[in-house]
N, C-alpha and C positions, 0 to 999 in steps of 0.2 A: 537793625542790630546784628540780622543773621549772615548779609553779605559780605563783611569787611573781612568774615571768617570763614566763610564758608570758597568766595570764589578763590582767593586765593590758594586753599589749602587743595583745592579739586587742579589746581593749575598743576600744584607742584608733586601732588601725586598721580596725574597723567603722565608729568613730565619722567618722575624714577620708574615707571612701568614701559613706557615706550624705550628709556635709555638701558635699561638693564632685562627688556623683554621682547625683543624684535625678533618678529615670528618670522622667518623665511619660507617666502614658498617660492618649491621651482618655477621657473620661466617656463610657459609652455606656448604653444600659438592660440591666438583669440584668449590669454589671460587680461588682457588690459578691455578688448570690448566687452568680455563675459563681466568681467567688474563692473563696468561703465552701464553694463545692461540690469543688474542686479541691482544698484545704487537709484537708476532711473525708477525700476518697478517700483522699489520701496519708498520711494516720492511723491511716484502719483497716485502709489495704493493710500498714501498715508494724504493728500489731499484730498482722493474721492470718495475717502469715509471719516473725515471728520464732520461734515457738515451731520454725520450721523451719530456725533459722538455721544453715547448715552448720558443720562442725567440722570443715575440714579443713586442717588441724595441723602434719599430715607430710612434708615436703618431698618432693611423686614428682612433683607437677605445679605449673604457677604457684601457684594458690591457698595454698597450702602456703608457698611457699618467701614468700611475700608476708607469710603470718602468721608463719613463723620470724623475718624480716625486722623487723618488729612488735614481737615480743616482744621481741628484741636491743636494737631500738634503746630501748626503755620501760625498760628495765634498764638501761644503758651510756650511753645517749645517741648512740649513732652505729650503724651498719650490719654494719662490718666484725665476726667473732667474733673473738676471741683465746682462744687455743689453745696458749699459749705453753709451758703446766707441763702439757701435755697430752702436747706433741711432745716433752719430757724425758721423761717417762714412757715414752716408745713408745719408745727406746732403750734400755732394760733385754731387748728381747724382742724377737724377730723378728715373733712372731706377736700380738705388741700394738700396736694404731696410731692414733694421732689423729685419723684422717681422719673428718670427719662426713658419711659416707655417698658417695653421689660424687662432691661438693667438695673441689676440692683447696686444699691448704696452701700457703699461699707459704712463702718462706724466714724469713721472720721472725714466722711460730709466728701469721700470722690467715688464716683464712678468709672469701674473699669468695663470697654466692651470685649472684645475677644479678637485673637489670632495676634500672629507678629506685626512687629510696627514695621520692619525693612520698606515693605512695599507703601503702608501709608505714608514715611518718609519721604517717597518720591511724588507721592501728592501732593505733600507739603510742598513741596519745590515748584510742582504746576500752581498752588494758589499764591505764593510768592510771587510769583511772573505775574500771572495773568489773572487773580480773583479765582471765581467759583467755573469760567471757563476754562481757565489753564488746568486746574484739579480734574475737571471732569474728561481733557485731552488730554492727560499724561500717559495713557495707557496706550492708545495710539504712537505716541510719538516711541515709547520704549518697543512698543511692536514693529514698527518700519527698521532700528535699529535689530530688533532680534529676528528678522528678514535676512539683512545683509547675515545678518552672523551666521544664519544656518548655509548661506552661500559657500561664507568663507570659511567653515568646515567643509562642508561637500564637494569643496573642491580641489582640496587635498585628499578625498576620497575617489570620483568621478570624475575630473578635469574640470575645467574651467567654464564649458557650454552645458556638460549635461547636468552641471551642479544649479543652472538656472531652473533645471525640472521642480525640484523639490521646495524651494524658495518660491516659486512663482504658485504649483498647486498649494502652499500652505497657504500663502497670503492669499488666493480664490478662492479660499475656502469656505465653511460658513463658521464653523468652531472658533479657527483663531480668529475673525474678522470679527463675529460678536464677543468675542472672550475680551479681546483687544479695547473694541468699543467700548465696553464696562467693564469696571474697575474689579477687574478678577487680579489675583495675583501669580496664577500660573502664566502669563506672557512675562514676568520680571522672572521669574524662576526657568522658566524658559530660554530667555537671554546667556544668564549669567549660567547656567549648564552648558550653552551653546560658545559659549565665550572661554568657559574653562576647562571644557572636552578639546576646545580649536589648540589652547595653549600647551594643554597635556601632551597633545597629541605630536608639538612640536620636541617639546621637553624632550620627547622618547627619541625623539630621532635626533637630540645635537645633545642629549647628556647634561646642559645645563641644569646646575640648581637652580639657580634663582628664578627658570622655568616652573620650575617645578614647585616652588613656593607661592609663585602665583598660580598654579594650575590647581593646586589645593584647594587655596583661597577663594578663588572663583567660582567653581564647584560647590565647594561649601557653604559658600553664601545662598545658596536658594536656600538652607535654613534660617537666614534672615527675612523669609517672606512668608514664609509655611512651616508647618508643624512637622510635614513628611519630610525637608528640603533634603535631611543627612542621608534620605535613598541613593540620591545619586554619587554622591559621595562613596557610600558602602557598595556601591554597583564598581564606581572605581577602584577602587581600594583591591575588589575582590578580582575586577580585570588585572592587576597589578601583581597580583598574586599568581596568576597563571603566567605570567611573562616571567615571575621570580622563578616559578617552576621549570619553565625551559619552553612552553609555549608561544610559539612564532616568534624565536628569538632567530635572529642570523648569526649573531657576532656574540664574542665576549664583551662582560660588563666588565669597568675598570672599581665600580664605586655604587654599586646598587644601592649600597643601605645609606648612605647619607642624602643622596636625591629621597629615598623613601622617606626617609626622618623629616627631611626640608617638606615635602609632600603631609606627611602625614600632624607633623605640628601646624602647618597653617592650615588647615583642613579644620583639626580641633580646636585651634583657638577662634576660628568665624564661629562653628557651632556653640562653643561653650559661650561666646558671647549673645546666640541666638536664643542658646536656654536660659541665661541671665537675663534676657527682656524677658520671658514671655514668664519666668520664676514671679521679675519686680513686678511687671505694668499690667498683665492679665493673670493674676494668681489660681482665681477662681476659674480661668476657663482652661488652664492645666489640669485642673483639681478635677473639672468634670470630665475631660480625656479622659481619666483612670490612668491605667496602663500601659495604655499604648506609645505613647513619649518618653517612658523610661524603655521597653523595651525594644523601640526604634534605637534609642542612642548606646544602652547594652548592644544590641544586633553590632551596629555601626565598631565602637569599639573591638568587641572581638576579630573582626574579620581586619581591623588598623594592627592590634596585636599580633594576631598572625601573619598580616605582610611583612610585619617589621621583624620577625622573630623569623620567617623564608628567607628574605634578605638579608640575614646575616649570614645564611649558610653559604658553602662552597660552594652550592648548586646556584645560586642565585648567580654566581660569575662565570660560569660555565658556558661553553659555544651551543650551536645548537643542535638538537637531538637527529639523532639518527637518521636516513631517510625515511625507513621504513615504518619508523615509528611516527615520525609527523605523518606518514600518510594515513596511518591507523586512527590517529589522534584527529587529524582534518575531516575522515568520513567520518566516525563516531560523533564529532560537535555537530556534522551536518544534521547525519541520523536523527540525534536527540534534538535538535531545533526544528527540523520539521515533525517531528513525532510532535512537540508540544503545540504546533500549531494547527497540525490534524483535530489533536484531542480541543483546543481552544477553538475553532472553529463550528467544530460540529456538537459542540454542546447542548446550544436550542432544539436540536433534534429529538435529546434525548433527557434532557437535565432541567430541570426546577428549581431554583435555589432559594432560599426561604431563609434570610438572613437578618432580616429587618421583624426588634424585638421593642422597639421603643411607642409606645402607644399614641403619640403625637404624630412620628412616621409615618404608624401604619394609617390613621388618618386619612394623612396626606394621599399615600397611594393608593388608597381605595376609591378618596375623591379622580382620579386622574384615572382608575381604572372605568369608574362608573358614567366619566364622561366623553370614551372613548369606546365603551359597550364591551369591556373584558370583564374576564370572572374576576368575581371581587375576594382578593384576599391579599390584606394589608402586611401580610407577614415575604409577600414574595418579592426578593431583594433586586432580579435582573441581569444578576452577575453574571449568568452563563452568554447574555448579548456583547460581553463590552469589545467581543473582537467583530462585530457585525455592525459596531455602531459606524468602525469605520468603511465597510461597504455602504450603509447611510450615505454618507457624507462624501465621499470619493470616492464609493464606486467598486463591483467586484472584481474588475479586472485589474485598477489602482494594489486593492487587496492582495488576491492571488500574487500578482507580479512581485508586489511587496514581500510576500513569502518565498517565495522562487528567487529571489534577492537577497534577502536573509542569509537564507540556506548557504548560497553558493558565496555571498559576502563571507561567513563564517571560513569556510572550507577555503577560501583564499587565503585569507587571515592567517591560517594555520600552514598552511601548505605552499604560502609565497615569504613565510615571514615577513609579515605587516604585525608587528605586537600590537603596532596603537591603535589596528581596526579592532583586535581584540579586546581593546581598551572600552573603545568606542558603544562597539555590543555591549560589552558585560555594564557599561553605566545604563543603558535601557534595559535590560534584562532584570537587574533590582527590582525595580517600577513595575515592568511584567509582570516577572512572577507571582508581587502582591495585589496590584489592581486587575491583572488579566482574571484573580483565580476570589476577590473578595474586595470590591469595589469601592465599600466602606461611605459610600454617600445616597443620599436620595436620587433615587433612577430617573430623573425627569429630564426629557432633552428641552434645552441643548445642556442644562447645569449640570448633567453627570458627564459629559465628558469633557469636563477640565482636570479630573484626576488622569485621566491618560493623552492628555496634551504636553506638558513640559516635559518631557525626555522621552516617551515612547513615539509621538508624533511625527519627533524630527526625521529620529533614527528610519521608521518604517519607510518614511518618503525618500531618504538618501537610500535605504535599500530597494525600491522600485527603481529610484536611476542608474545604480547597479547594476539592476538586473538588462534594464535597458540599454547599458552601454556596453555589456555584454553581447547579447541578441546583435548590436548595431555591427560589432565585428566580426559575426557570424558570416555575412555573405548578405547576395542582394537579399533574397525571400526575406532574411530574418532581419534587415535592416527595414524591409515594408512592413514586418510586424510589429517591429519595436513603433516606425510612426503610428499605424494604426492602433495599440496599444495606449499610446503616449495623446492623439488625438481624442481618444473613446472615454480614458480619463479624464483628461479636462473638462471634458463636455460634462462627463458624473456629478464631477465637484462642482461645476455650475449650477447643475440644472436642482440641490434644492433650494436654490433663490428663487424669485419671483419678485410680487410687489413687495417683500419683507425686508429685501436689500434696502429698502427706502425710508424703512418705518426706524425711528428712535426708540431703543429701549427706554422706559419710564422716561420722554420726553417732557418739554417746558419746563418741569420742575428748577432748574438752574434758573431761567428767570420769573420763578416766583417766589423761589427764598431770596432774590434779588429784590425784588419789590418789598415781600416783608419787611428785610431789613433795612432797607431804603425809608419804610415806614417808622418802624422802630427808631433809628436813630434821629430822624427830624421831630418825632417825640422827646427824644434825650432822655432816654429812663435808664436803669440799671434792672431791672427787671420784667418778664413778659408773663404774664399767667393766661392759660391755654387754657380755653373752655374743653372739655373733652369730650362733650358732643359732635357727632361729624367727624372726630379729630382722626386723621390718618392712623394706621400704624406707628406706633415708633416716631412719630416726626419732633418731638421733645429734643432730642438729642440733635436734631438739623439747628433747631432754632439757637439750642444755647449755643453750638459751634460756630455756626456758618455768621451770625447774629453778632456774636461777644457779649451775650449778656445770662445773667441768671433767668431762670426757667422752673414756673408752680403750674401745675395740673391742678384744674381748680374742677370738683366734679359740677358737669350741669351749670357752669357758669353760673355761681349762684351770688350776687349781689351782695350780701352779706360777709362772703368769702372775700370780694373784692374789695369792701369796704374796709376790712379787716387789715388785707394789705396795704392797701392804697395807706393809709396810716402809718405802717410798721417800716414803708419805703417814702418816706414824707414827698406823696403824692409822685414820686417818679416814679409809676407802671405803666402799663400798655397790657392792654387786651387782646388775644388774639384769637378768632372763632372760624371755624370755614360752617357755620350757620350760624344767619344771621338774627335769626329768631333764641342762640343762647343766652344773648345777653340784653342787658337795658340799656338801650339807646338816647340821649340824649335828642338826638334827630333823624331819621331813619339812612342810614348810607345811602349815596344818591348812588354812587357803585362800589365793585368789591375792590379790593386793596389788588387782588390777583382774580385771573380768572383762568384757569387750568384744564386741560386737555390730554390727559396721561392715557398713554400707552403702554403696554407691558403685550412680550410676544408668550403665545401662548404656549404650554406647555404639552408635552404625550411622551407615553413610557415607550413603544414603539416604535414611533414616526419621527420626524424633525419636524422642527416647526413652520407654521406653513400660515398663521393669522395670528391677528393680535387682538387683545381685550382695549377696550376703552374705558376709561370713567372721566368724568368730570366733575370738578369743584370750584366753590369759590371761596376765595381766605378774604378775612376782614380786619383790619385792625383799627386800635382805636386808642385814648389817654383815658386812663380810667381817673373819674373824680372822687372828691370825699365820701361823698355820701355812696359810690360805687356804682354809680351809672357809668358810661361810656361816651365820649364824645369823638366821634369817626376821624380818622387820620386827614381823610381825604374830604 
């Protein structure tokens, strides 16, 4: 029912964006192989890690709750579960309960889990295609496109060859290749940042509106995936602002404030429709944010007012500044951008941050402290690491360079009249300023660094190729440095792989709610009650989604309980245990319905990750009878 409407409608709005948005970029030498070589990476990176595509299924962490989210909606059409003949159930019994794991119920029998649906959206579209394996390779497939795209930014920045640097170290990476893997949704936010910086960037330089209403659009949409997405937005918004001022302007503007208007209304209108899902389908997990979501979209606002309110003025059409003043202006941005990345740097040195007040947190990070042999104090946030995470990961010389890149990218910017790299900075700088300086998530690698993956990430690595193709024009010496530089990197970002490149986050699961449900329906019930002995985390929510069926948490698998149902569902239930000692057996399982072997890579506040945890289980199912015994699927 969803295709007849859906392909078409994607046809015909590819088709008014390509005819009313063609992005031109100059002809330069090696533009066509540097493309042909960027398209190939992004092919074979996206074959050589699917076979590693995660499966994780289970609602314990985002990843999870992103794919329950997925499957719901590919079934339903919408986000919210309904739970309705569920919560009748759980009235027969004390110790029977609808609750899918620890989502609560509202009053009117649905379940909502948390975050924006944008990005489950597109998981919908992977179980459309392809079942429970196209969901679980969505994220890969959006990551090899958001590859190309940081190319085809970078290389209206760096040319055509050195724009492969930063494309190729991201996809080597280990952040985005596990982020990618599992269903995170900084790789979609990532994209569509990458997508709508590329078009901005064009906007600026041919004037066009209707550039510029998609380069809003685009941008803005990473509030379709995330609760932070309108940072990048407001990073633009406020780059836009320094260009209204006279900042790396060359030329007079004919028409500033109606490209801003065009900009700044589609901009608003993706968010206002981003906080309208997350207002309808997740009420409760706005509610528990507090604060911080109204004061992210106040922030975003003001600095939209104030563009639009610059841009009206005379200064906004005005040529460009003085010489002597751009030079003032190009050293002073230098100045203050390597000033803040001295002070962001050298932090650990000197600095403790203790930002973590939530007693579940602190937990958390005391267990990760105690099994890595650090002093134990649950209240210490991390924050002062997150510009060392990416020495981690690529390396101090990747770093440095990166900084040295920056700097001198800025001071181009201002002092070549480039407005759109001004552009370009100030949408990662938003992001900086707040996740460089209060991180706002649990410090556990690799999952704290997807806060500074979608717009910090890209920027840093097109400013290392900057810096590099810089160096490269310098002369011989500085061209052997830039290779050696460029060689010492790569090897960084490699080398913390190991056997882990190999290993599947939360593997098999994909085919074992396969089996399940394979069980389940050749039962043909409309309902499964889950003994809750054994019972995973959270996996309530897998079975009613991924399944299509209602879903009771029956405690301790108690016979009576089952009896009770089995009645109230005229004998259409199913049993479901991963021990097989919870329930009453008609004849003992000769084997289990699933037989699972899960991996999870392990976690550290310091280190990356480097080994993985195993557990193993077995699920069983069964048709439960009158009397509430169980007779085995199999």
């Amino acid at each position: 029912m969803v295709w007849p409407i859906f392909v078409p409608l994607a046809i015909v709005l590819s088709a008014l964006v390509v005819a009313f948005n063609r992005l031109a970029v100059p002809t330069q030498p090696w533009s066509a192989l540097g493309a042909l070589a960027a398209f190939v990476f992004a092919g074979v990176w996206f074959a050589l890690n699917l076979p590693m595509a995660s499966e994780y299924i289970v609602a314990i962490r985002d990843p999870g709750i992103y794919m329950v989210t997925g499957a719901n909606i590919a079934v339903t059409g919408g986000s919210p579960i309904d739970v309705r003949q569920a919560s009748q159930l759980a009235e027969l019994s004390p110790t029977i309960t609808e609750k899918l794991g620890v989502f609560a119920t509202s009053s009117d029998g649905i379940t909502r889990l948390q975050g924006s649906n944008g990005y489950p959206a597109m998981v919908a579209i992977g179980f459309w295609v392809a079942g429970v394996e196209g969901g679980t390779s969505t994220n890969l497939v959006i990551g090899a496109v958001a590859l190309i795209a940081l190319y085809g930014l970078a290389r209206r920045v760096v040319g055509p060859v050195w724009a492969l640097v930063p494309s190729v170290l991201m996809g080597a990476s280990m952040p985005f290749t596990y982020l990618s893997r599992t269903s995170y949704t900084e790789i979609l936010a990532t994209l569509v940042v990458l997508a709508g910086s590329t078009v901005l960037l064009s906007a600026l330089r041919s004037q066009r509106t209707t550039q510029f209403v998609l380069a809003g659009a685009l941008i803005a949409s990473a509030a379709l995936t995330r609760i932070d997405g309108a940072l990048a937005f407001t990073g633009a918004s406020f780059g836009l602002v320094l260009i209204a001022l006279g900042a790396g302007r060359a030329v007079s503007v004919s028409r500033p404030l109606t490209n801003i208007v065009a900009f700044s209304a589609a901009g608003w209108l993706i968010i206002g429709l981003g906080a309208l899902d997350l207002v309808l389908n997740t009420p409760r997990y706005l509610s528990d944010l507090g604060s911080m979501p109204q004061l992210l979209w106040l922030g975003t606002a003001i600095v939209s007012v104030v563009l639009i309110a610059v841009s009206a003025l005379p200064l906004a059409r005005r040529g460009p500044w003085a010489p002597r003043t751009t030079k003032r202006v190009a050293i002073g941005g230098a100045v203050i951008v390597a000033g803040l990345f001295i002070y962001w740097v050298s932090r650990p040195l000197w600095m403790t941050n203790h930002f973590i007040s939530h007693p579940s947190y602190q937990r958390a990070v005391e267990a990760l402290q105690a099994q890595d042999g650090l002093p134990l104090d649950g209240s210490q946030s991390y924050d002062e690491y997150t510009l060392w995470w990416f020495a981690w990961y690529f390396g101090w010389p990747l770093l440095l360079g990166a900084i040295v890149g920056i700097t001198l990218w800025l001071y181009r910017a201002v002092s070549d009249h480039k407005p759109e790299w001004i552009v370009l900075i100030a949408v990662a700088a938003a992001s900086a300023m707040l996740y460089f300086n209060v991180v706002s998530v649990t410090p556990d690698q690799i999952w704290a660094f997807r806060r500074v993956l979608p717009v910090i990430t890209p920027t840093l690595l097109i400013a290392f190729a900057f810096a590099l193709a810089v160096w490269w024009r310098r002369g011989r010496v500085s061209r052997w440095l830039a290779l050696g530089t460029l060689a010492v990197s790569g090897a960084l970002t490699l080398s913390p792989w190991g056997q882990i490149f190999f290993e599947t986050e939360a593997g098999s699961q994909a085919s074992e709610i396969s089996a399940i449900c394979d069980a389940v329906e050749e039962i043909q019930v409309d309902v499964v009650a889950i003994a809750s002995a054994n019972l995973p985390a959270n996996y309530a929510p897998t079975v009613r989604t991924m399944c299509d069926v209602q879903v009771v948490t029956v405690s301790g698998g108690s016979r009576d309980d089952l009896r009770l149902l089995a009645d109230a569902t005229d004998g259409k239930l199913a049993a479901l245990t991963f021990g097989a000692d919870a329930l009453d057996w008609t004849a003992t399982p000769s084997e289990a319905t699933a037989t699972t072997t899960v991996k999870y890579w392990n976690r550290h506040l310091l280190m990356t990750p480097r080994t993985t945890n195993l557990t193993v289980r077995e699920a069983f199912v069964g048709s439960v009878n009158s009397d509430g015994s169980v007779t085995p699927a199999n």
